[in-house]
C-alpha positions in Angstrom: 5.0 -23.4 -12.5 5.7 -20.3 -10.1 5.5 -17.6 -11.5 6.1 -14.9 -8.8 6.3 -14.7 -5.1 5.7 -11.8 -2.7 6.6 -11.3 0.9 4.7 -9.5 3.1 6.5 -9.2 6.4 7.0 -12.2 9.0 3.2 -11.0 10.8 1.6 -14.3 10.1 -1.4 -12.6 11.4 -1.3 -9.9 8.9 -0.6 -12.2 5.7 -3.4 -14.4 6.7 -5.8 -11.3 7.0 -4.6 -10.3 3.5 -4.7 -13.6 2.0 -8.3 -13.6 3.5 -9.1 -10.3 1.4 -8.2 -11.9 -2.2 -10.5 -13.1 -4.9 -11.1 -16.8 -5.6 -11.9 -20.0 -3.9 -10.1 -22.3 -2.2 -11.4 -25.1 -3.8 -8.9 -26.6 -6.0 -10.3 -28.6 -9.5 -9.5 -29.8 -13.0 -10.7 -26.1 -13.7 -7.8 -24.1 -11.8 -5.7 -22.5 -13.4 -4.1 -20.1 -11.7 -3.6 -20.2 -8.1 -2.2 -18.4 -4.8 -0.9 -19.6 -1.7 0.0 -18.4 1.3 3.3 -20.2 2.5 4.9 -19.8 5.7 8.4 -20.2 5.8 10.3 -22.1 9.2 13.5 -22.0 10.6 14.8 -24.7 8.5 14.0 -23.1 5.3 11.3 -25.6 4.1 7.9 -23.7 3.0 4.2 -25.1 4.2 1.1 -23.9 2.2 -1.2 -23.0 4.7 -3.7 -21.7 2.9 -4.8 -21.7 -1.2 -7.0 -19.6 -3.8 -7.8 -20.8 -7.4 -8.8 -17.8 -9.4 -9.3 -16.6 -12.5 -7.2 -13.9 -14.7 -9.7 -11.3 -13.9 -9.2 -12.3 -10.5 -5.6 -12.8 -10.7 -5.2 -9.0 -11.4 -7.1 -7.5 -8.4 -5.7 -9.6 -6.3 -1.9 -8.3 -7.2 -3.5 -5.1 -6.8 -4.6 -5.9 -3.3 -1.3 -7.5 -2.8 0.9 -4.4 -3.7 -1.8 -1.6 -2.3 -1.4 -3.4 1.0 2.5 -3.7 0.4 2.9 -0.1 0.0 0.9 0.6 3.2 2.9 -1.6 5.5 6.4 0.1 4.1 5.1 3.1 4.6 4.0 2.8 8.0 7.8 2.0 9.0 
């Protein structure tokens, strides 16, 4: 079930780098619970994971951190 979605700008090469930056594995198992992708979006509107993190809560939460902090810096370097 999704549970939230964040967009970080159409720079593929900066929402990789940030993806790269989270906590987790990107090893999928029985064991995940929670997880993150990173989803590009094409021109005709269909999404492809192109990359994945299974974390846990702990995990979960500094990595929304991460996600926002950097969020915060892109806007504000408009």
């Amino acid at each position: 079930m999704e549970t939230g979605r964040f967009f970080v700008g159409p720079d593929k090469q900066g929402a990789t780098e940030l993806f790269r930056q989270l906590n987790g594995y990107p090893i999928l198992d029985d064991k995940t619970l929670l997880r993150l992708d990173l989803i590009a979006l094409n021109n005709q509107g269909l999404d492809t994971v192109l990359e994945t993190r299974s974390c846990i809560l702990d995990e979960m939460v500094e990595n929304v951190k991460i996600i926002m902090k950097e969020t915060f810096r892109i806007l504000n370097l408009m």
